[in-house]
N, C-alpha and C positions, 0 to 999 in steps of 0.2 A: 275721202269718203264723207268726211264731215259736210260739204258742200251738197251733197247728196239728198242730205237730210234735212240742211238750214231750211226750207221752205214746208218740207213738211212738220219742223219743229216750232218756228213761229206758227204754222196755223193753230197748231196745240197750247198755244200759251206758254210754252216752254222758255227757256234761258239755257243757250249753251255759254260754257264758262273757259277763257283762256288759261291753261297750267300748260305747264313742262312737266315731262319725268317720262317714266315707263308707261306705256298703256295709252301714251298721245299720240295723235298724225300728226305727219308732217309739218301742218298747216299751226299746227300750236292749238288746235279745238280736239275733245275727249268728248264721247257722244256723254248726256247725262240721263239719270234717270227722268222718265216722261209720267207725269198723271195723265191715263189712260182714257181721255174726253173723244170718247166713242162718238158722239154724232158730227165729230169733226175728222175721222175718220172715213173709208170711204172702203178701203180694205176686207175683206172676207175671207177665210178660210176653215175648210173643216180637219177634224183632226186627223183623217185620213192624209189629209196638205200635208203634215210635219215631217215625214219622209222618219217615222218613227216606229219601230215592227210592232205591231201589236196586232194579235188573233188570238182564234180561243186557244191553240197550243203554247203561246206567250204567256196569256191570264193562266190557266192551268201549272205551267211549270214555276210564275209566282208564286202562286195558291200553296202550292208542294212545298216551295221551299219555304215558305213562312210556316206553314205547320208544322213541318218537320225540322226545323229550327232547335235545335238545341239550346237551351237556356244553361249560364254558368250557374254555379249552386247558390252563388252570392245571387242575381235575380230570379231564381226558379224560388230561393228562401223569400224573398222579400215579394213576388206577386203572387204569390199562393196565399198570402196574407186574407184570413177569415175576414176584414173589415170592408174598406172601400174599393181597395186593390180587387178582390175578389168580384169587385160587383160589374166592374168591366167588361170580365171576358176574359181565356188567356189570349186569345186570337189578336188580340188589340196590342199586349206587351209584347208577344213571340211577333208581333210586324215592326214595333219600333227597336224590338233587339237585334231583328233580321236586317233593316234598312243602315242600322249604327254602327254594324258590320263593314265586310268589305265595299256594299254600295254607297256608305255617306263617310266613309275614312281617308282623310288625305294621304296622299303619296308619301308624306314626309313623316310620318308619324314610322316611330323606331319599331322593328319588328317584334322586338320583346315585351314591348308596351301597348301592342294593337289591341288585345283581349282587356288589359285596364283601360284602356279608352275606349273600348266598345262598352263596359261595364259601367262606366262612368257618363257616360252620352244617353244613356238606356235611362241610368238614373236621373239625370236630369230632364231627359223627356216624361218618365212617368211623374217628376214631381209641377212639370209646368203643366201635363195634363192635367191632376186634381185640383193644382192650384186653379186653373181656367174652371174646372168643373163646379168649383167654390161658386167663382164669380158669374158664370152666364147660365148654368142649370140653375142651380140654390138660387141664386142672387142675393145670397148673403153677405151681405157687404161684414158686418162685424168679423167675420171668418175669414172670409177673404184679405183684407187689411192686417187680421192680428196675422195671420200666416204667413203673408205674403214680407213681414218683415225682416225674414230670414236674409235680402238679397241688401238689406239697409246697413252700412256697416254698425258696429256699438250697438245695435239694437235688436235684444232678444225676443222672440216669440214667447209668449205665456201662452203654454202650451196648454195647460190646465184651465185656463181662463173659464167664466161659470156659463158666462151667457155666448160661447163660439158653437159650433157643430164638435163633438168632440172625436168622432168616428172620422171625421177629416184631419184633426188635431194628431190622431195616433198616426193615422196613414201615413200624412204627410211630416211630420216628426222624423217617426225614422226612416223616411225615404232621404230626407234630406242628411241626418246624422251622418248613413251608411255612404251618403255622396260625398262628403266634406272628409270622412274617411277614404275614402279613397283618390280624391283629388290631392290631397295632402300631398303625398308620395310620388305623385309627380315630377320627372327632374325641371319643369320649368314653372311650376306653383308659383311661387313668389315674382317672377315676373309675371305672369299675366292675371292673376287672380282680380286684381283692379279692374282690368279690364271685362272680365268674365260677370263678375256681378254689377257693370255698369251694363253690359247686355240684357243681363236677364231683370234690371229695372226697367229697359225700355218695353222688354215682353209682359213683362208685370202692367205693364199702361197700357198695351195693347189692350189688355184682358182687362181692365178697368174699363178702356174707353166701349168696348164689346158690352161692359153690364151697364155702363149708363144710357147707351145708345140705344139700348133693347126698351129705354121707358122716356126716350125723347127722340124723335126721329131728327128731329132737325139736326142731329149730328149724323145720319146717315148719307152724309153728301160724299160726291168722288172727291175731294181734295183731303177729307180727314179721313175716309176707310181706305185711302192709299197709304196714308202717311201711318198709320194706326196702326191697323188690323194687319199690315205686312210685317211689323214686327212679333204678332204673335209666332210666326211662322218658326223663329229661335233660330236660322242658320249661323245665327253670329256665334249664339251660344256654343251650338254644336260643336262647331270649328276651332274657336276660342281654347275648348276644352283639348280637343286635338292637340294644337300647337302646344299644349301643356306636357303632352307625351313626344314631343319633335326637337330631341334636342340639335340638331342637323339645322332646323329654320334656320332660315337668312333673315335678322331683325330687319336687313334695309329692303325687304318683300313685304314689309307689313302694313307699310299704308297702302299700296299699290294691292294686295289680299285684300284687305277692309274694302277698297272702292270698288272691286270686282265681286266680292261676299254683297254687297248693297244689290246688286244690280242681277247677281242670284236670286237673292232672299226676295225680292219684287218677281221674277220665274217662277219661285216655287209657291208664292201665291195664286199670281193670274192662272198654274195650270192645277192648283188647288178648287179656285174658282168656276173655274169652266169645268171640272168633272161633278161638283158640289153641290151645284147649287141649286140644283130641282131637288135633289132630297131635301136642304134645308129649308123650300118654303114649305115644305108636310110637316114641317120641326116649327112653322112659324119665326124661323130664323132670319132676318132680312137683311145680315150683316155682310152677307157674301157681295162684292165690288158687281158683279153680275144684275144683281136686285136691286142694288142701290142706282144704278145705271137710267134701270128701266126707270124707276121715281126721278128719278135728273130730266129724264126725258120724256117725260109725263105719261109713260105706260101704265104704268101702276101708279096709283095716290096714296094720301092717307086713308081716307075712306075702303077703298077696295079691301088694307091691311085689318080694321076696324071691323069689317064684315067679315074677313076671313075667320079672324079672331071668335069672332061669335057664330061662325059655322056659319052663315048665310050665305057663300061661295063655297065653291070648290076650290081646291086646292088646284087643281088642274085648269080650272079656267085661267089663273095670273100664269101660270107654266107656259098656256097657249099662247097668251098674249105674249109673251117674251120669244118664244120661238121663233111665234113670225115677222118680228122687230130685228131681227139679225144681230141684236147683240151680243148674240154668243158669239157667232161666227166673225164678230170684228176683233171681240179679246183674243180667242184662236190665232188669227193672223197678229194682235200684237205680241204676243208670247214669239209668237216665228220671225217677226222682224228684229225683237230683242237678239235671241238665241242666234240668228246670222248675223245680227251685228256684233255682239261679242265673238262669235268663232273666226270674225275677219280683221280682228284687232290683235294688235302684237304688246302683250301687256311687261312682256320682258324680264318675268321671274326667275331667280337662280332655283330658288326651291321647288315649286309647282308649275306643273303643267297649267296654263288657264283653261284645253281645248277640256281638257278631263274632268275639271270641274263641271264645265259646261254638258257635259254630256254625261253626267254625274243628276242633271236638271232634266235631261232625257228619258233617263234611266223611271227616273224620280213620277215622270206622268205615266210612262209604262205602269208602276205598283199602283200608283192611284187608279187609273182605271181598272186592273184587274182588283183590288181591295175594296171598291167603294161599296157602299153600305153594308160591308161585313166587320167594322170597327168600329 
């Protein structure tokens, strides 16, 4: 199948790489991840293409179960919290407790420990949220930096610190505390803890490169918001955390996990992406791979952003222009050529399913469409 694909992977500028192991064809080639260079592309599809259910009975029975979510007492205590937590929403944590549940839980996590690792996944999302909300709302770099040291080993946050935000200091304090308390207790802590905060450095960058890029465009090119901003996405994290409650894992599934987790976490972007990204130019957000796209491909300029900024467009006018440029519709079809390309690979796991993962990424643009702009 790799054969397949060589021609349309050199047009992309790509490098396929020869390995052996699990998860190769025949031939000794493993398809690799692709930076998504849309006008070399020729592809279209709308999302009704994905062969994925989505209707208003779909959105609705979402809707339901995120509201009617039950929060454990350990996060109903902690986002009830009078400070920043509060200022979200609960709709926003009753969606990340609902997703960390049985829809983002691997198979191999032990029955007894599925609620500590729904709890513990919960808390780490709400704390890369504030931490993100630090860096790309605030754009408080001082804040951002002293907080975000928690993921550095040997180095503590001054928590008190005079000149940080300190309403993010509290938040994010004992979000983190009550996390480390409870990851502790894990029966596979000490093996993957190394691992777990070498992920959540890379998401920390994500979210760095998100606040610097917002005051220099010239970093908004497709080769660094692929490489970048796919890591804020946290699958590593998520997962990572899992396997902490799996004592069952097969260690020798874990590099062959990590290279199939890479090539989710780039999924759970582009279909982040494609649902996203017209809200976030009304946000003046221009990070989303969709917008960057358009400025690659001289849709949108500096200028146009410069004017929006100052009100002298509409919001809707750069929206138009993107519409009728097909750019959406060519990320659509790469999302769909990814997603059949992994469901036709035999990645050869004792512990995991990979089809279930993958349709775990299905599941995944199903809530994003019925949730978008109510988080």
């Amino acid at each position: 199948m790799a054969d397949r694909y060589a021609h349309e992977i050199e047009e992309m500028g790509n490098t396929e790489f020869r390995v052996s192991g699990p998860g190769v064809r025949g031939n000794g080639y493993v398809e690799q991840v692709e930076v998504p260079r849309m006008s070399a592309v020729d592809e279209v599809a709308m999302v009704d293409d994905l062969g994925i259910e989505f209707d208003t009975e779909v959105e609705t029975q979402i809707l339901n179960e995120v509201e009617e979510a039950n929060l454990s007492p350990t996060i109903e205590d902690i986002v009830r919290d009078d400070g920043v937590l509060g200022d979200r929403g609960l709709f926003t944590w009753k969606w990340e407790w609902y997703i960390f549940g049985e829809p983002l839980t691997l198979d191999c996590v032990a029955d007894e420990y599925r609620q500590a690792a729904q709890e513990a996944k919960t808390l780490m999302g709400i704390y890369i949220t504030l931490v993100d909300d630090v860096g790309e709302k605030l754009g408080d770099e001082a804040t951002f930096w002293e907080l975000a040291k928690t993921a550095y080993p040997g180095i503590e946050p001054d928590w008190e610190r005079e000149d940080i935000d300190s309403d993010y200091a509290d938040g994010i304090q004992r979000v983190w505390e009550q996390l480390l308390d409870q990851i502790r207790s894990a029966p596979r802590f000490d093996e993957f803890v190394d691992v777990l905060l070498f992920n959540l450095r890379q998401t920390i960058q994500s979210m760095d490169y998100a606040r610097v890029s917002a005051d220099d465009t010239a970093l908004m090119n497709p080769e660094e918001v692929w490489y970048y901003d796919t890591q804020a996405i946290g699958l590593f994290v998520t997962w990572t955390v899992d396997l902490m409650y799996s004592p069952e894992f097969d260690t020798d599934d874990f590099r062959t996990f990590r290279r199939l987790v890479y090539e989710l976490q780039h999924m759970w972007r582009l279909g982040n992406w494609i649902i996203t990204w017209e809200r976030e130019v009304y946000e003046q957000d221009y990070s989303a791979g969709i917008f960057v796209e358009a400025i690659n491909q001289g849709i949108v300029d500096e200028t146009d952003l410069e004017r929006l900024e100052r009100g002298e467009i509409a919001p809707e006018r750069l929206i138009g222009r993107i519409e009728v440029s097909g750019i959406v519709e060519q990320f659509i079809a790469h999302w769909q050529r990814r997603r059949d390309r992994l469901y036709e690979q035999d990645f050869g796991m004792a512990s995991l399913d990979s089809d279930e993962l993958v349709a775990q990424m299905e599941w995944l643009m199903q809530s994003h469409l019925a949730t978008e702009g109510r988080r």
